[in-house]
VEXDREN-2710 file (C-alpha; in Angstrom, 1 decimal):
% VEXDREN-2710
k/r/px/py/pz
1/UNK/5.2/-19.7/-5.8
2/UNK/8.5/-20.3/-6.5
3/UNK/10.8/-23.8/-7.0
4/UNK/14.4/-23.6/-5.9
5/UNK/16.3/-26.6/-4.7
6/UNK/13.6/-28.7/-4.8
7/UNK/11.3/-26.9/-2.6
8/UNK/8.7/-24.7/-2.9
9/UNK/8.4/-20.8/-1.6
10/UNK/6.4/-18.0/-1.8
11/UNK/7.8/-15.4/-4.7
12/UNK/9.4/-12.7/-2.9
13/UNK/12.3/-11.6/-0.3
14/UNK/10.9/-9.6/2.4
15/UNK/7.8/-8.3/3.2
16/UNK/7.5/-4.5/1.9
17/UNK/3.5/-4.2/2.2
18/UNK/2.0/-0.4/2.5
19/UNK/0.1/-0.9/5.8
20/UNK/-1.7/1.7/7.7
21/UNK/-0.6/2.6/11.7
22/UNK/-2.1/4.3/14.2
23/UNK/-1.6/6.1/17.7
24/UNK/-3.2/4.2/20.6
25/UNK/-2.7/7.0/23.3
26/UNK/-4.3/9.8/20.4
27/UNK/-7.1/7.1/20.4
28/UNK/-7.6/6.9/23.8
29/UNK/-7.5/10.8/24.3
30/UNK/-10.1/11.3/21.6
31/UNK/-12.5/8.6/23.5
32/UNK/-11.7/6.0/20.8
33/UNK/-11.2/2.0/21.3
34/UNK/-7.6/2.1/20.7
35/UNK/-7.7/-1.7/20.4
36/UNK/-10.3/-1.4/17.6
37/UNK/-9.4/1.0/14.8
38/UNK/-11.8/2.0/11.9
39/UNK/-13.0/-0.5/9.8
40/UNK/-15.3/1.1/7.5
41/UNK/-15.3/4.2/6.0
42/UNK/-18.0/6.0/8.4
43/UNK/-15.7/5.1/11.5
44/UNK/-12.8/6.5/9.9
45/UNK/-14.5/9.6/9.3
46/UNK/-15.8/9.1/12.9
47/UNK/-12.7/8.7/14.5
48/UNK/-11.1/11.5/12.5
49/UNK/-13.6/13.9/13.8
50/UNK/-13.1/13.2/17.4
51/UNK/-9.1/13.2/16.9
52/UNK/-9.5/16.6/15.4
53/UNK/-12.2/17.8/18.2
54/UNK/-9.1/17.1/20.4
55/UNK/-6.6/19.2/19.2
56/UNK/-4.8/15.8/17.0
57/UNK/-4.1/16.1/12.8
58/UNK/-6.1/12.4/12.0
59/UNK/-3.9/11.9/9.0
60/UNK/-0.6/12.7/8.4
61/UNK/1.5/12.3/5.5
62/UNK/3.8/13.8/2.4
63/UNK/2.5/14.6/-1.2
64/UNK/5.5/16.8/-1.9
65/UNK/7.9/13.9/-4.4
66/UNK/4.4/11.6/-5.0
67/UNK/4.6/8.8/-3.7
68/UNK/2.1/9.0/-0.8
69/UNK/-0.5/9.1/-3.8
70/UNK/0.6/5.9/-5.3
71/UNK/0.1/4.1/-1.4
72/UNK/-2.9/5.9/-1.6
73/UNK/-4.3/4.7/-4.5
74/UNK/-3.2/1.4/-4.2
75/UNK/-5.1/1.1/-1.0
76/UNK/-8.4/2.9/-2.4
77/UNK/-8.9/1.9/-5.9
78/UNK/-8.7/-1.8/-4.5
79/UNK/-11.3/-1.2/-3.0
80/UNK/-13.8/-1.3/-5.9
81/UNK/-12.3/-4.5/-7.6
82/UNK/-13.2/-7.7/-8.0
83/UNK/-9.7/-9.1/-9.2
84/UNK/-6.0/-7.4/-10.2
85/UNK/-7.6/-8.1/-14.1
86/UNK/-10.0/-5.5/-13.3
87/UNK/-7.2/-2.6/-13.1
88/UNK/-4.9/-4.2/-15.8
89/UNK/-8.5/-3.4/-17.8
90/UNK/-8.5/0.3/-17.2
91/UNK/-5.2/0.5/-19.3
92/UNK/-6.4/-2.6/-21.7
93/UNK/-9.6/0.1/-22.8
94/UNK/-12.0/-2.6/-21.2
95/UNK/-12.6/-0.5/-18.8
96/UNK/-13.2/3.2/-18.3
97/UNK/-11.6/5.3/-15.6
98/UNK/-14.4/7.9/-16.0
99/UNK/-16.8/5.4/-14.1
100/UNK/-17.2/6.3/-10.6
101/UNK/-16.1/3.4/-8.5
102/UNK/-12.8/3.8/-10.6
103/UNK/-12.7/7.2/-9.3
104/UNK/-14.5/7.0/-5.8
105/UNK/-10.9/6.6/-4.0
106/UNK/-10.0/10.4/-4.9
107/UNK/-13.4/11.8/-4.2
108/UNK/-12.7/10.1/-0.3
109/UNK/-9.6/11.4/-0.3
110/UNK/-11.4/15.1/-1.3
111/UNK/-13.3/14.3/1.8
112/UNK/-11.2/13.6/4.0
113/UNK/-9.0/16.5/2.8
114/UNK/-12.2/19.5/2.8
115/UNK/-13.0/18.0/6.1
116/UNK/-9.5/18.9/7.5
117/UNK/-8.8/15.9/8.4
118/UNK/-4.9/15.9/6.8
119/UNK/-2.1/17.4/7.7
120/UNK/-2.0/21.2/5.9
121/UNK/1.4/20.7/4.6
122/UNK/0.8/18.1/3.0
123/UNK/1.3/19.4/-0.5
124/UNK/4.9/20.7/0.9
125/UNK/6.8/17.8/2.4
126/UNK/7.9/14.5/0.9
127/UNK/6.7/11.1/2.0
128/UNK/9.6/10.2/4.5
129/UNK/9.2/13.6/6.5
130/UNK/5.6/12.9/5.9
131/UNK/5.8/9.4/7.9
132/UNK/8.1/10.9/10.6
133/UNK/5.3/13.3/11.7
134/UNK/3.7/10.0/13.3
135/UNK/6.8/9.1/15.0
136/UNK/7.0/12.6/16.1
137/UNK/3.6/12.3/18.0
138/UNK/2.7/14.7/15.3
139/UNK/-0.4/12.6/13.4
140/UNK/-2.8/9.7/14.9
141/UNK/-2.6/8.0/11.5
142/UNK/-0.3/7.1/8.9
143/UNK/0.2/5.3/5.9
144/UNK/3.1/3.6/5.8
145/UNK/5.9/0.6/4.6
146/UNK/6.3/-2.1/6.8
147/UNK/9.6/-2.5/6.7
148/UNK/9.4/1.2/8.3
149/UNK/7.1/0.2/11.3
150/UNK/10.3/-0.3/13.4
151/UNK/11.9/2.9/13.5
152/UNK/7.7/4.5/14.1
153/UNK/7.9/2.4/17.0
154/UNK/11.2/3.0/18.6
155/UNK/10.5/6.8/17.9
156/UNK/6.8/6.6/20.0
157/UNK/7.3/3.8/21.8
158/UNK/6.2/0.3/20.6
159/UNK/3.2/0.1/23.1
160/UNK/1.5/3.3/21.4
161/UNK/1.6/2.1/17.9
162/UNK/-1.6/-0.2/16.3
163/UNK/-1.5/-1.7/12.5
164/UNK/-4.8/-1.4/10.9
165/UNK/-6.4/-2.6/7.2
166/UNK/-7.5/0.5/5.2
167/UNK/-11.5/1.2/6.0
168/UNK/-14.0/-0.1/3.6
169/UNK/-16.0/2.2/1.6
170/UNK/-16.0/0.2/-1.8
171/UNK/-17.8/-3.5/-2.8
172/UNK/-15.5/-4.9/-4.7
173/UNK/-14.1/-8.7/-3.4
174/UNK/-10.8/-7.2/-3.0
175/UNK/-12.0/-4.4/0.0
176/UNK/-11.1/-5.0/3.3
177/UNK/-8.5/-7.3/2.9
178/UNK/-4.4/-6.2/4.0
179/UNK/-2.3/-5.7/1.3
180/UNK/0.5/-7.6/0.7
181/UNK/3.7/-6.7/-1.4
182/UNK/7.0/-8.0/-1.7
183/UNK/10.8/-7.0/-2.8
184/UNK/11.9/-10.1/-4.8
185/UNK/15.0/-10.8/-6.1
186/UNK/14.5/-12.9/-9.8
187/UNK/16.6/-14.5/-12.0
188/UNK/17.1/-12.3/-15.7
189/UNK/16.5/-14.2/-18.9
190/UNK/19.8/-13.2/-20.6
191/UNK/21.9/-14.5/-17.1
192/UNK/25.1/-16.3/-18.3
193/UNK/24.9/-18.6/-15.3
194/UNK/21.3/-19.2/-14.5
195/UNK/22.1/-22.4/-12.1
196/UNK/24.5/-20.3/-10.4
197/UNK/22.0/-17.5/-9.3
198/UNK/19.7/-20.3/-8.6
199/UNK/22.1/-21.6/-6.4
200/UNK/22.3/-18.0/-4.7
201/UNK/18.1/-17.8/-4.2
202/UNK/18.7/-21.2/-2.8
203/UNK/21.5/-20.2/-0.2
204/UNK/19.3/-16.8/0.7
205/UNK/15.8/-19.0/1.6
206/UNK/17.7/-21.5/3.6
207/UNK/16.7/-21.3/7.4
208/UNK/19.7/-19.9/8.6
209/UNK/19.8/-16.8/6.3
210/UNK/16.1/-16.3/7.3
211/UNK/16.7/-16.0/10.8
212/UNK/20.1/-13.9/10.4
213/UNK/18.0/-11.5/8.0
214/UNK/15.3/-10.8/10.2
215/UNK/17.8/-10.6/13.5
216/UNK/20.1/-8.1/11.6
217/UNK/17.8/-6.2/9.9
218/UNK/14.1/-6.6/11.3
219/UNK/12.4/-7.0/8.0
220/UNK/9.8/-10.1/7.6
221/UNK/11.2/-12.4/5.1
222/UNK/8.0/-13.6/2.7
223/UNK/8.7/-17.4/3.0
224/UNK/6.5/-20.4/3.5
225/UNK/9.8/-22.3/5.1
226/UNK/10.2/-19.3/8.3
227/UNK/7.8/-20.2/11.1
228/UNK/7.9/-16.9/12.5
229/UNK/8.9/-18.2/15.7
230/UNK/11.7/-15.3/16.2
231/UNK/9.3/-12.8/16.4
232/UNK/8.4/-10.9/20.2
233/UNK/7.2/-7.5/19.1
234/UNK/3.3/-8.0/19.5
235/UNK/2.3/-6.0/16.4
236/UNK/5.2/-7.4/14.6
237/UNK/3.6/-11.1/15.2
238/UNK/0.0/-9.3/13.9
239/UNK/1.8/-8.2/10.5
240/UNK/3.4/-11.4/10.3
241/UNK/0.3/-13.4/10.8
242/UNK/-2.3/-10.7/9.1
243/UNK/-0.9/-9.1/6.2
244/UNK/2.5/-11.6/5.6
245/UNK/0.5/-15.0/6.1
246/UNK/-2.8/-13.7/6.2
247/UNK/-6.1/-13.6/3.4
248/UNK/-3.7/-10.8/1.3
249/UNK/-4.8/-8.8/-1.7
250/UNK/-2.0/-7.9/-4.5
251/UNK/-0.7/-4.2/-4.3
252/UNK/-2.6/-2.6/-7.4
253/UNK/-0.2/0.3/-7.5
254/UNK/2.6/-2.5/-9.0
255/UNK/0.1/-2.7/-12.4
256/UNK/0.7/0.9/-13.4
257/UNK/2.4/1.9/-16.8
258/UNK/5.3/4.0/-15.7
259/UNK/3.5/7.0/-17.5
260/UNK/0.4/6.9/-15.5
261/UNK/2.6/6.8/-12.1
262/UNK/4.3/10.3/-12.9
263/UNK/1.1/11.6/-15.0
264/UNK/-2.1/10.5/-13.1
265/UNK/-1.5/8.6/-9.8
266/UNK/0.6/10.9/-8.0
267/UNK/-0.5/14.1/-10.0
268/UNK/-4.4/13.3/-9.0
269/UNK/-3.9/13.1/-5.6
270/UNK/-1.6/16.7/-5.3
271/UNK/-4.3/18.5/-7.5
272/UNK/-7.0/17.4/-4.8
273/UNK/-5.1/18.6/-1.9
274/UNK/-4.4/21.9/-3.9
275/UNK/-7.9/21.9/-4.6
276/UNK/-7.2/22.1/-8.1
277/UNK/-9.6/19.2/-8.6
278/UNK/-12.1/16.5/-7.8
279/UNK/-12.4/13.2/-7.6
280/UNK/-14.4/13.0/-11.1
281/UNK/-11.6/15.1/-12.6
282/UNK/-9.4/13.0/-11.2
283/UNK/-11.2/10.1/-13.0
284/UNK/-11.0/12.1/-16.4
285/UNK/-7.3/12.5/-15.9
286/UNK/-6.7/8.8/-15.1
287/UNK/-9.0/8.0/-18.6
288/UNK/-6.9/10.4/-20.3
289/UNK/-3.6/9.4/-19.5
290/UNK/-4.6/5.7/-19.8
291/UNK/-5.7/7.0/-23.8
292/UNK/-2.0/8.2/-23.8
293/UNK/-0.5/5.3/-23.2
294/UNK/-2.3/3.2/-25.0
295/UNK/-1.3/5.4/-28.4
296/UNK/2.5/5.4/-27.6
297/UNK/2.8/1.9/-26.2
298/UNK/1.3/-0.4/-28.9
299/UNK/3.3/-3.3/-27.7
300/UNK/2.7/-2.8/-24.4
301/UNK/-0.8/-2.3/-24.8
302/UNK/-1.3/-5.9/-26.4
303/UNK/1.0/-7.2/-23.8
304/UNK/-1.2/-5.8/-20.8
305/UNK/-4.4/-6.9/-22.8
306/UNK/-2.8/-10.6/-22.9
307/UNK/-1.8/-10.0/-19.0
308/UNK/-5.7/-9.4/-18.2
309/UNK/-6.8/-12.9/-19.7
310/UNK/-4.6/-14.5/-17.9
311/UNK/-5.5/-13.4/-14.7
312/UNK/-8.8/-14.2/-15.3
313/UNK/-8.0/-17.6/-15.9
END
């Protein structure tokens, strides 16, 4: 939480969580429940098989530029945590990536890929393209930002289009809960006027610039002050009151050294769809780019091994 003006808000500008969407009508054709998506991993792999059996690509998205990976991973190695500490550990050397629920995430995704339940080209597009295959009526799944969820819907046609939480497969406390991220806008330590941004972030949470910003631009502003009551779009109102004001989890993906973005997160998840390697190679590759780090980033290192304490806390 945040203090500005006297009153307290939630850290954060607008609600940017990676969410997961699906296609009702593809549900419905495939003999699914189109009102109750997967929730564990066996009715994912359920409904994924009956999608394909009629003639519909599951999963859809784009590898190509890396960042589906990052959504990906944020989304699955959550799954087998207790607490955010537990993945600021991995790069601390508490922990060891080599250990299989570290790992698990990209051995699902191996599944899911051997089982044909992704789009082919996955390896061949970027994430945006990747996204628009939904929209397209292309996909039956999706992973996707929410700010996005809009444009899906306008593209398919609102009534088509269902949010649901990433399946549980993992036991970690942190599985089957949405994610929630934000886009904040802070104030820097070497700011020459300090009171006057303040000032600003007071002026931008005030009730009228919360209604004009999600009028004009359709994005959910993350504040404890906005009631929400502007919302019609039914699945809008289940993101606002789910993953915006719901039981949330942190995004993991925002804990990552820069390094092990470029070198491990997005790299592991391309190499499985090439299948150039597994989910336990994956988890080598993590453990080894984590080892990297760690001997170039000294300062860091101590920093992120402070960070993990505190979160424990």
């Amino acid at each position: 939480m945040s203090v500005f003006g006297g009153k307290q808000y939630r850290l954060g500008w607008y609600g940017q969580s990676i969410i997961y969407i699906y296609n009702k009508e593809m549900f419905d054709k495939a003999g699914l429940d189109a009102n109750t998506p997967p929730k564990s991993w066996d009715d994912l792999l359920n409904a994924c098989d009956k999608l394909k059996s009629a003639n519909f690509t599951p999963i859809v998205g784009g590898l190509k530029d890396g960042p589906w990976g990052e959504w990906y991973m944020g989304h699955g190695l959550t799954q087998n945590l207790d607490a955010p500490s537990e993945a600021l550990d991995l790069f601390a050397a508490n922990l060891d990536w080599r250990e299989p629920k570290y790992w698990e995430h990209w051995a699902k995704l191996e599944e899911l890929w051997k089982a044909g339940f992704l789009n082919n080209d996955m390896n061949s597009i970027d994430l945006y393209p990747g996204i628009d295959l939904f929209g397209a009526g292309k996909g039956a799944m999706t992973a996707i930002a929410m700010a996005l969820v809009p444009a899906q819907q306008k593209a398919l046609g609102a009534e088509k289009v269902g949010a649901m939480i990433f399946p549980i497969f993992g036991k970690g406390k942190m599985a089957g809960k949405p994610i929630i991220d934000t886009a904040g806008i802070g104030i820097s330590s070497q700011s020459k006027n300090k009171e006057g941004a303040a000032d600003f972030l007071t002026f931008l949470m005030a009730e009228e610039q919360l209604r004009s910003f999600y009028s004009q631009v359709g994005a959910l502003p993350v504040n404890t002050t906005w009631d929400g009551q502007e919302i019609k779009d039914p699945l809008t109102k289940e993101l606002w009151s789910n993953w915006v004001k719901g039981d949330g989890v942190v995004y993991i993906s925002n804990l990552m050294p820069t390094l092990f973005w470029t070198d491990a997160m997005f790299v592991n998840s391309q190499k499985i769809i090439a299948g150039e390697s597994t989910g336990e190679q994956a988890g080598e590759l993590a453990q080894s780019v984590a080892q990297k780090w760690r001997e170039q980033n000294p300062d860091l290192l101590e920093k992120y091994t402070v960070w993990a304490k505190e979160l424990k806390i």
